[in-house]
Every structure is written in C-alpha cells, then in structure tokens.
N, C-alpha and C positions, 0 to 999 in steps of 0.2 A: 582314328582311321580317316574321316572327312578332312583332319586337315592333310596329311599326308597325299589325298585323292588332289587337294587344290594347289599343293606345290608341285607335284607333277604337271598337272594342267598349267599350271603360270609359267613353268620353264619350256613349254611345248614351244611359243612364239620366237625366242632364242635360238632354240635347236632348229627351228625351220629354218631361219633367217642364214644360220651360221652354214647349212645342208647346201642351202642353193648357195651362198656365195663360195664357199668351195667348188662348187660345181661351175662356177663362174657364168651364172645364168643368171636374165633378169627378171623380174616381176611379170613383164609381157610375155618371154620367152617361157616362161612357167607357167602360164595364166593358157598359152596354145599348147602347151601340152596335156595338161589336167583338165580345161574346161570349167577352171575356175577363177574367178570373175580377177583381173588386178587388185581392185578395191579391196576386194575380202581378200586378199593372197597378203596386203599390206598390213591389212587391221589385225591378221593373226599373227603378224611375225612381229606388230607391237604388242600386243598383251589386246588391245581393244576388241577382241570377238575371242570367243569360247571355242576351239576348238570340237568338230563333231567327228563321227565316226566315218560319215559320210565325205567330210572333206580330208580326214587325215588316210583314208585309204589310197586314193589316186595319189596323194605328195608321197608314202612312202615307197610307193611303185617308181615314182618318176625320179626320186632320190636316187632309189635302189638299196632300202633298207627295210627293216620289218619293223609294226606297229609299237612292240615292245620297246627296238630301239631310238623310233622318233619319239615316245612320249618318256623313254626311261624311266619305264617303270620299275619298281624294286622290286627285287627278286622274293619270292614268296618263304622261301628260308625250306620248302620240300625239294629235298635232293632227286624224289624218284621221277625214275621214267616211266611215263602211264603210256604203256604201247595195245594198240589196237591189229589185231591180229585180221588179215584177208585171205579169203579162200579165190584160188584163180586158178583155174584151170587142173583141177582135182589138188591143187597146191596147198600148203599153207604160209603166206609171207608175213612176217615180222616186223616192220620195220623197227629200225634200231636205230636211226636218225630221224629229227625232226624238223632240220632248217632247210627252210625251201631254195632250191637251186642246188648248186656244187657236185660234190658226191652222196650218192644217196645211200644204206646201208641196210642190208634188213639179214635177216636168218630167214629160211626155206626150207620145210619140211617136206617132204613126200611121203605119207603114207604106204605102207606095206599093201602088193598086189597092184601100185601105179606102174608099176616099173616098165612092164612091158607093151607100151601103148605103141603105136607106128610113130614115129617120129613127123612133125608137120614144121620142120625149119620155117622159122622165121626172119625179117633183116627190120633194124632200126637204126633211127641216130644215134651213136652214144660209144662206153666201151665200158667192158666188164671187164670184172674179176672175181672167180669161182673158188672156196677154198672148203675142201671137206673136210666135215666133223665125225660125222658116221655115217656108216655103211655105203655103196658104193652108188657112184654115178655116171649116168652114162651122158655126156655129153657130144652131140653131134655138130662139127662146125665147118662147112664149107664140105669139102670132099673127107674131110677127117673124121672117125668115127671113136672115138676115146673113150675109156674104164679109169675114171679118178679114184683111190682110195685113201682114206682116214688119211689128213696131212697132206696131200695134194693140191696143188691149183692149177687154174687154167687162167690166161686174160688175152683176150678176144676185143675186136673192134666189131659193133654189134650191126655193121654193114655188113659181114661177113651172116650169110644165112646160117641158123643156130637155133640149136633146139636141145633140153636136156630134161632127163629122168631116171628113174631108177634102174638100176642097170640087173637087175633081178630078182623082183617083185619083194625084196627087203626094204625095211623105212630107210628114208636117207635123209640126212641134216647136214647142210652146207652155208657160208657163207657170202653173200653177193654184194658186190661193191657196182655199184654201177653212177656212171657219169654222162648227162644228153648231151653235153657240150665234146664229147671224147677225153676228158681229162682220166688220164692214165693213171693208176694206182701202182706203185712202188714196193717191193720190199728191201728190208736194207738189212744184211745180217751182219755181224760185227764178224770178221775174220778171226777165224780157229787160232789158237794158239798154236803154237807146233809142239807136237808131244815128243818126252825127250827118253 
C-alpha cells in the first residue's frame, strides 16, 4: 500500500504542471492567485518538494478540480454511497450527489403532521426541479399555489419566491434537483409509438 501512496505522490508534480499549462497560466500568474511562493509552485511540478495538504488545496480550487482528481487517487474498489441525512427545517434532506458544484440532488422527506405550516416563501440563486414519490405536496411559487401528486413535477427558477410542504398533514417524499448557477434540468421521454 506505501508503494502505491508514493506513486500517486510522484505523479502529483506532472498533473500540476500539465493543469496549469492547459489553463495557459504561468508560474507567477499561479503563485497571485494561491499565494504560493513561484519557487515552491516550480519544485512541485518537478517532483523536488512533496506535495502537502495545505498546498494541493488552493491549486485544486484555482485549477478547478477536486483533490481526488489532482492527486488520482485510485478508486477504493466500494461502490456504495455513504449519504448523511440533514434535518432543516422540520425536513429531512438526503443528498444523493456528492460532487461539489453542478447539479446538486438529494431525496426530501416530510414527515406526517408537517403539512400544514403557513407558508413563509422564500427567493434564492439557482433553479429547481421537484418530482413526487409519495404522498402529496403542496408547493407555493410566486402567485401560484399547486397540489403535486405521485409522479408529478414542478421546475421553477429559485428567484421566483417559493416555498413547499405537505399539502395534508400525510408524509411526503419527493425528489429535488437543484442548480446555484440556474442550470436547468431536462427531461427527455422517447416518443410513443403509435398504437395500431
């Protein structure tokens, strides 16, 4: 296993080196953005300094990649996904994705007897997309006041004041796609055959 830790570490200098010149940035030009010295930006992308935790955190931000992928590290060979469940706002969120940035994805529970709180709309950056699993929802969006059921969706620009919950104090489980940049989620269904 050590050796395996030290071929990853040896290739880390390559990958930096290969990062920025695609980015077509120089050594100075990298050194004002991270706040890391030329000299050491040079010694790492020869092999002659040891990459730390402390310097590959700012290069992967300023790349625009994640730690996994500047050191390439090998995949652990566990398929599963270890999701950590959040309670917000009498909720319970899921997330179902783990890469930072993009679209983000989680499952959302409501609890039975949430259902009928007042509505307190809220507006953010972003845009969603709502798809029911069970039981019903009541989502509020601008002037609009809507009852999603099983198999329904909604997608909304989260500028748009918005607020949702149970739409009759039964549990409800839905799915949420949501994006800060506004990237719009799609569905694509394959046209019907024609029946004869």
């Amino acid at each position: 296993m050590a050796d395996e830790d030290e071929q990853t570490l040896d290739g880390v200098g390559a990958r930096l080196r290969a990062l920025r010149q695609q980015r077509e940035t120089t050594l100075a030009e990298l050194s004002a953005e991270t706040g890391i010295s030329v000299s050491t930006l040079s010694r790492l992308e020869s092999g002659s300094r040891r990459p730390t935790l402390e310097l590959l955190l700012p290069l992967a931000r300023a790349h625009g990649v994640t730690l996994d992928e500047l050191v390439d590290a090998p995949p652990t060979g566990d398929p599963r996904v270890h999701l950590r469940a959040v309670s917000h706002h009498g909720m319970t969120m899921l997330p179902l994705t783990r890469r930072a940035g993009g679209i983000q994805a989680y499952k959302i529970i409501i609890p039975a007897g949430k259902g009928r709180r007042e509505p307190e709309p809220k507006t953010h950056e972003g845009y969603e997309w709502l798809y029911v699993l069970n039981g019903r929802l009541r989502v509020v969006l601008g002037e609009h006041d809507l009852v999603l059921a099983p198999g329904e969706a909604a997608e909304f620009d989260t500028r748009v004041p918005h607020w949702f919950g149970g739409a009759d104090g039964e549990p409800v489980e839905f799915l949420s796609l949501f994006g800060r940049q506004g990237e719009r989620a799609h569905l694509r269904a394959r046209p019907s055959s024609p029946r004869s």
